[in-house]
N, CA, C and O atoms as a MOPAC input file, in Angstrom:
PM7 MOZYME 1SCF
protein

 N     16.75500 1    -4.61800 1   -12.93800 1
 C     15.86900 1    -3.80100 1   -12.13200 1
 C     15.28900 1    -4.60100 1   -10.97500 1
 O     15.13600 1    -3.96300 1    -9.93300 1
 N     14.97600 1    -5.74400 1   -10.97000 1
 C     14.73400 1    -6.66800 1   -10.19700 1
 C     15.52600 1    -7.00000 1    -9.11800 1
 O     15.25100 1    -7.73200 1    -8.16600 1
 N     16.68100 1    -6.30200 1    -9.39500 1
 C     17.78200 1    -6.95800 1    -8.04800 1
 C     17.41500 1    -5.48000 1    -7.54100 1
 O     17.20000 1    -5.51300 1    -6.32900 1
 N     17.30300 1    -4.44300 1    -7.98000 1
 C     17.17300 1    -3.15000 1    -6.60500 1
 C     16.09600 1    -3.31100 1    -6.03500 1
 O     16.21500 1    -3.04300 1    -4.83900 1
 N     14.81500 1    -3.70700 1    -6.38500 1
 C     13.58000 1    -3.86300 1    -5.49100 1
 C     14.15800 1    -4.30800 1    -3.93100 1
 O     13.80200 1    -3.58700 1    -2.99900 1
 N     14.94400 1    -5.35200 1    -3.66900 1
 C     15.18700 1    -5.59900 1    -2.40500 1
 C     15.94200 1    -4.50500 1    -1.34300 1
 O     15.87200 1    -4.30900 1    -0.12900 1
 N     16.63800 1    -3.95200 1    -2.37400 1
 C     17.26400 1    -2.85900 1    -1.86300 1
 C     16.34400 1    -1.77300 1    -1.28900 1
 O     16.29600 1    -1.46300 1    -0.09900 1
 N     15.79400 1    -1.36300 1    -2.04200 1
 C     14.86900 1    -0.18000 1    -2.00700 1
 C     13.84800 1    -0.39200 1    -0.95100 1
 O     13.12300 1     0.54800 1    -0.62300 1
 N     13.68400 1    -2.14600 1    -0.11500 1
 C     12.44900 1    -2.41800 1     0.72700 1
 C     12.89100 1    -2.66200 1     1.54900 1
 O     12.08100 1    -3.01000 1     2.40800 1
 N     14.65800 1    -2.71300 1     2.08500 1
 C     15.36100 1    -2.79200 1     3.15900 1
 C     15.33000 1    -1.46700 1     4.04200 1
 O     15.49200 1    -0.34300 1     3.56700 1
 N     15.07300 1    -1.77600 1     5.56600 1
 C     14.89700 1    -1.10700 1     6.90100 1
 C     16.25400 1    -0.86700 1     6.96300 1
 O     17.12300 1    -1.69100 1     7.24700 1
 N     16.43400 1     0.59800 1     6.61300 1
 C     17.58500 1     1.17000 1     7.29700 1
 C     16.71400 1     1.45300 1     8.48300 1
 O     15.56800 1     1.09100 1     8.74800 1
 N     17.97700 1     2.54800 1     9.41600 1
 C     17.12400 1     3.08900 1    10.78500 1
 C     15.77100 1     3.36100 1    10.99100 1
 O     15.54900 1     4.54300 1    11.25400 1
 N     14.33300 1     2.26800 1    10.93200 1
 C     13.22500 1     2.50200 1    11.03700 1
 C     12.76600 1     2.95400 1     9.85900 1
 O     11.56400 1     3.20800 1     9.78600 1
 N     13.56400 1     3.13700 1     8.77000 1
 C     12.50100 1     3.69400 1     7.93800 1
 C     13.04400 1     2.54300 1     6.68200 1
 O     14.01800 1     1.84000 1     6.95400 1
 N     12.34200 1     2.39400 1     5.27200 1
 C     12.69900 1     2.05600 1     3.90300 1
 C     14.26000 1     2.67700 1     3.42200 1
 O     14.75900 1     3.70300 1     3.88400 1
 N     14.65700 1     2.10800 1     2.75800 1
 C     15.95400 1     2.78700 1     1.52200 1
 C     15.27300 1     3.87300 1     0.95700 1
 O     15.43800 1     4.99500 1     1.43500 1
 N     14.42400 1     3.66100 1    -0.13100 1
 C     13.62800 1     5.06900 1    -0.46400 1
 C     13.35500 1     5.87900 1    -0.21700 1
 O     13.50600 1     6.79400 1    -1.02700 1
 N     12.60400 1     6.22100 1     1.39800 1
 C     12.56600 1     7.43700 1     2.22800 1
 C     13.94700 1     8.06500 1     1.92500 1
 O     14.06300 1     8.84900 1     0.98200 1
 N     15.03300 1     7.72100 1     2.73700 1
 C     16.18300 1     7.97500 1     2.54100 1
 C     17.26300 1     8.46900 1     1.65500 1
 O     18.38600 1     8.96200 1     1.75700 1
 N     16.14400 1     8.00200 1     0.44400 1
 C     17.53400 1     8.39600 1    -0.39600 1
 C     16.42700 1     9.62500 1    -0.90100 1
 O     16.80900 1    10.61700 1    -1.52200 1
 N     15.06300 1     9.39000 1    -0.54200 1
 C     14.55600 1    10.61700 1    -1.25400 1
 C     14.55500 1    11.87600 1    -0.55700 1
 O     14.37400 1    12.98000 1    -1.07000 1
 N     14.81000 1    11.57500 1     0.86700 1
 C     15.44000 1    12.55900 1     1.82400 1
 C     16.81900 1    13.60500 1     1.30700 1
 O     16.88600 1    14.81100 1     1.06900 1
 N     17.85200 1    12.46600 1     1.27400 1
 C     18.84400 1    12.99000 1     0.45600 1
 C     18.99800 1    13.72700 1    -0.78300 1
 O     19.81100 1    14.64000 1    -0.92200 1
 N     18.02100 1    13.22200 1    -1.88400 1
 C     17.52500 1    13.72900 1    -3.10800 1
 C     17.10800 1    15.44100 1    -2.74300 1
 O     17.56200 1    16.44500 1    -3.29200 1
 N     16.24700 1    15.36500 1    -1.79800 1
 C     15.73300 1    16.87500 1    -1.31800 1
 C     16.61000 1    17.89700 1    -0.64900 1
 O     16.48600 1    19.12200 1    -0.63800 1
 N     17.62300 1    17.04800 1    -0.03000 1
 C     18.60300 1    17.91500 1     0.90300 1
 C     19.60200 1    18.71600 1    -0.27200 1
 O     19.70400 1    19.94200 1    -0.31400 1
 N     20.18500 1    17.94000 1    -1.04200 1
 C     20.67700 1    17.68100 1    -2.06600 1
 C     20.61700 1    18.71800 1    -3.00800 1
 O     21.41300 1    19.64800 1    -3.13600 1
 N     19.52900 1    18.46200 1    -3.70300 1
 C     18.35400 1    19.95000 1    -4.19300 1
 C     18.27500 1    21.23000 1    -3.49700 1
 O     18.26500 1    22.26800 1    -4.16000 1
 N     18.21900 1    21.25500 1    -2.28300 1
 C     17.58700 1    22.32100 1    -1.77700 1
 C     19.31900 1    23.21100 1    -1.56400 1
 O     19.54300 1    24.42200 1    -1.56300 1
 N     20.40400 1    21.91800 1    -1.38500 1
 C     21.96300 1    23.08300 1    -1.19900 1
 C     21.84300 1    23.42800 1    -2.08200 1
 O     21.62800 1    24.63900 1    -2.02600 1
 N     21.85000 1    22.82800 1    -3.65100 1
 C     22.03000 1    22.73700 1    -4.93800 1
 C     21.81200 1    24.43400 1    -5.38200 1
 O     22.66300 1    25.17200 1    -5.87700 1
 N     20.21800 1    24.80300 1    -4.98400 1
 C     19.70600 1    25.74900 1    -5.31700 1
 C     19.97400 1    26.93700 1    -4.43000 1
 O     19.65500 1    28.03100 1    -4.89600 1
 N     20.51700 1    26.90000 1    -3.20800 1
 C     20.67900 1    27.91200 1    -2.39000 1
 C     22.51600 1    28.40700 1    -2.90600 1
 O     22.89000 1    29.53600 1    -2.58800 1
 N     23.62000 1    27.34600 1    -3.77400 1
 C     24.32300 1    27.35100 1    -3.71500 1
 C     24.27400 1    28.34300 1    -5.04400 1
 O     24.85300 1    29.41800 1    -5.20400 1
 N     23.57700 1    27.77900 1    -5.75400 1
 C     23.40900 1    28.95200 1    -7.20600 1
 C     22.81500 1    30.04000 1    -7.30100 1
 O     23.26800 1    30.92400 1    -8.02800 1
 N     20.99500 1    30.30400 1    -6.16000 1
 C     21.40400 1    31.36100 1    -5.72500 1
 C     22.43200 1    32.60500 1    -5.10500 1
 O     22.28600 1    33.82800 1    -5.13000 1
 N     23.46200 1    31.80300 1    -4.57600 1
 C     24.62900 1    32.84000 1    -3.82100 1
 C     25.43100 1    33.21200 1    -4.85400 1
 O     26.05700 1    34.26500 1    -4.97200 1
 N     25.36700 1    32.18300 1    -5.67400 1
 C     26.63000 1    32.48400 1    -6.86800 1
 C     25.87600 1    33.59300 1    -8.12700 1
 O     26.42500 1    34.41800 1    -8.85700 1
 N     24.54400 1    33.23800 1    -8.01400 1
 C     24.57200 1    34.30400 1    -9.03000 1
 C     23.77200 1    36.15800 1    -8.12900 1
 O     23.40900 1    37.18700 1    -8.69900 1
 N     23.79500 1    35.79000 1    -6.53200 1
 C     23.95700 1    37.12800 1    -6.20100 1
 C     25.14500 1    37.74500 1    -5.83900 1
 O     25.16500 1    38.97300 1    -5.91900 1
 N     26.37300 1    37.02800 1    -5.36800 1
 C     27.08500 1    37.55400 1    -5.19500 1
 C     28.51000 1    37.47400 1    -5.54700 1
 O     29.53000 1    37.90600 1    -5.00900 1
 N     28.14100 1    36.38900 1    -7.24100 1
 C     29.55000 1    36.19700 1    -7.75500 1
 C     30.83300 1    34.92100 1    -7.42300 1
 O     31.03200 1    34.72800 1    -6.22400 1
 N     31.32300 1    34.43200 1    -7.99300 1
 C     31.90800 1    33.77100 1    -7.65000 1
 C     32.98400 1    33.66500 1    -6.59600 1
 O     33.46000 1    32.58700 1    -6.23900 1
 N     33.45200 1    35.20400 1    -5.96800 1
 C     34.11500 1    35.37300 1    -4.84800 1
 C     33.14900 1    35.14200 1    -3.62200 1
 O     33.62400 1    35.34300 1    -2.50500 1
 N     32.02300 1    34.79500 1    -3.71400 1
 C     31.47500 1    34.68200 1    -2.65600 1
 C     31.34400 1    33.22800 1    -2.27300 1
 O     31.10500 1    32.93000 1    -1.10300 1
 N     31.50700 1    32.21200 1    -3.31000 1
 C     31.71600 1    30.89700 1    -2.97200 1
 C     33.44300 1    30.68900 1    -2.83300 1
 O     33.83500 1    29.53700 1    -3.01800 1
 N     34.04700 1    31.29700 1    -2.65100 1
 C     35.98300 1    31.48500 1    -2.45800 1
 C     35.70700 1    31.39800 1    -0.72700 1
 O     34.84400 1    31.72600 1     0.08700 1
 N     37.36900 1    30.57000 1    -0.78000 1
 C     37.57700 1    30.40700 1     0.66500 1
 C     37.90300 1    31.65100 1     1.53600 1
 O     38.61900 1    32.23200 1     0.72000 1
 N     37.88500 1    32.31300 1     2.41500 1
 C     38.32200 1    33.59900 1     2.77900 1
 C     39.88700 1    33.15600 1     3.37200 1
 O     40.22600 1    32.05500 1     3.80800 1
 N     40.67300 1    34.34500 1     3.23600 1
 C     42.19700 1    34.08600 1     3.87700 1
 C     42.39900 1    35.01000 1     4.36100 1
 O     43.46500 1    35.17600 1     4.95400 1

Protein backbone atom coordinates (compact mmCIF):
# COMPACT_ATOMS: atom_id res chain seq x y z
CA UNK A 1 0.00 0.00 0.00
CA UNK A 2 2.88 2.16 0.54
CA UNK A 3 4.16 2.04 -2.97
CA UNK A 4 0.64 3.64 -4.36
CA UNK A 5 0.79 6.68 -2.03
CA UNK A 6 3.35 8.13 -4.58
CA UNK A 7 1.23 7.38 -7.23
CA UNK A 8 -1.86 8.77 -6.02
CA UNK A 9 0.29 12.36 -5.12
CA UNK A 10 1.68 12.54 -8.67
CA UNK A 11 0.64 15.84 -10.91
CA UNK A 12 -0.93 14.59 -13.83
CA UNK A 13 -2.24 17.70 -16.00
CA UNK A 14 -2.43 20.23 -12.97
CA UNK A 15 -4.28 18.22 -10.96
CA UNK A 16 -3.39 14.84 -8.35
CA UNK A 17 -3.86 11.00 -9.69
CA UNK A 18 -6.89 10.87 -7.37
CA UNK A 19 -8.90 13.71 -8.74
CA UNK A 20 -8.62 11.79 -11.86
CA UNK A 21 -9.29 8.64 -11.33
CA UNK A 22 -12.18 9.80 -9.14
CA UNK A 23 -13.32 11.77 -12.11
CA UNK A 24 -13.29 8.64 -14.07
CA UNK A 25 -14.91 6.61 -11.21
CA UNK A 26 -17.98 9.18 -11.70
CA UNK A 27 -17.99 9.25 -15.48
CA UNK A 28 -17.88 5.63 -15.31
CA UNK A 29 -20.92 5.38 -12.91
CA UNK A 30 -22.92 7.83 -14.34
CA UNK A 31 -22.67 5.67 -18.26
CA UNK A 32 -22.99 2.64 -16.07
CA UNK A 33 -26.43 3.80 -14.87
CA UNK A 34 -27.79 5.60 -17.89
CA UNK A 35 -26.75 2.34 -19.79
CA UNK A 36 -29.10 0.14 -17.52
CA UNK A 37 -31.56 2.58 -17.47
CA UNK A 38 -31.99 2.19 -21.46
CA UNK A 39 -31.79 -1.45 -21.15
CA UNK A 40 -34.35 -1.90 -18.81
CA UNK A 41 -36.68 0.80 -20.73
CA UNK A 42 -36.27 -0.27 -23.84
CA UNK A 43 -34.93 -3.83 -23.90
CA UNK A 44 -32.10 -5.22 -25.13
CA UNK A 45 -32.69 -4.28 -28.88
CA UNK A 46 -32.16 -0.95 -27.91
CA UNK A 47 -28.53 -1.44 -26.89
CA UNK A 48 -28.13 -3.58 -30.64
CA UNK A 49 -26.21 -2.07 -33.38
CA UNK A 50 -28.75 -0.76 -36.03
CA UNK A 51 -28.23 -2.20 -39.79
Amino acid sequence: MDSLLPFFAADFPDQPAWVWLGFVGVVAALLARGLVSLWQARGPAALAAPR
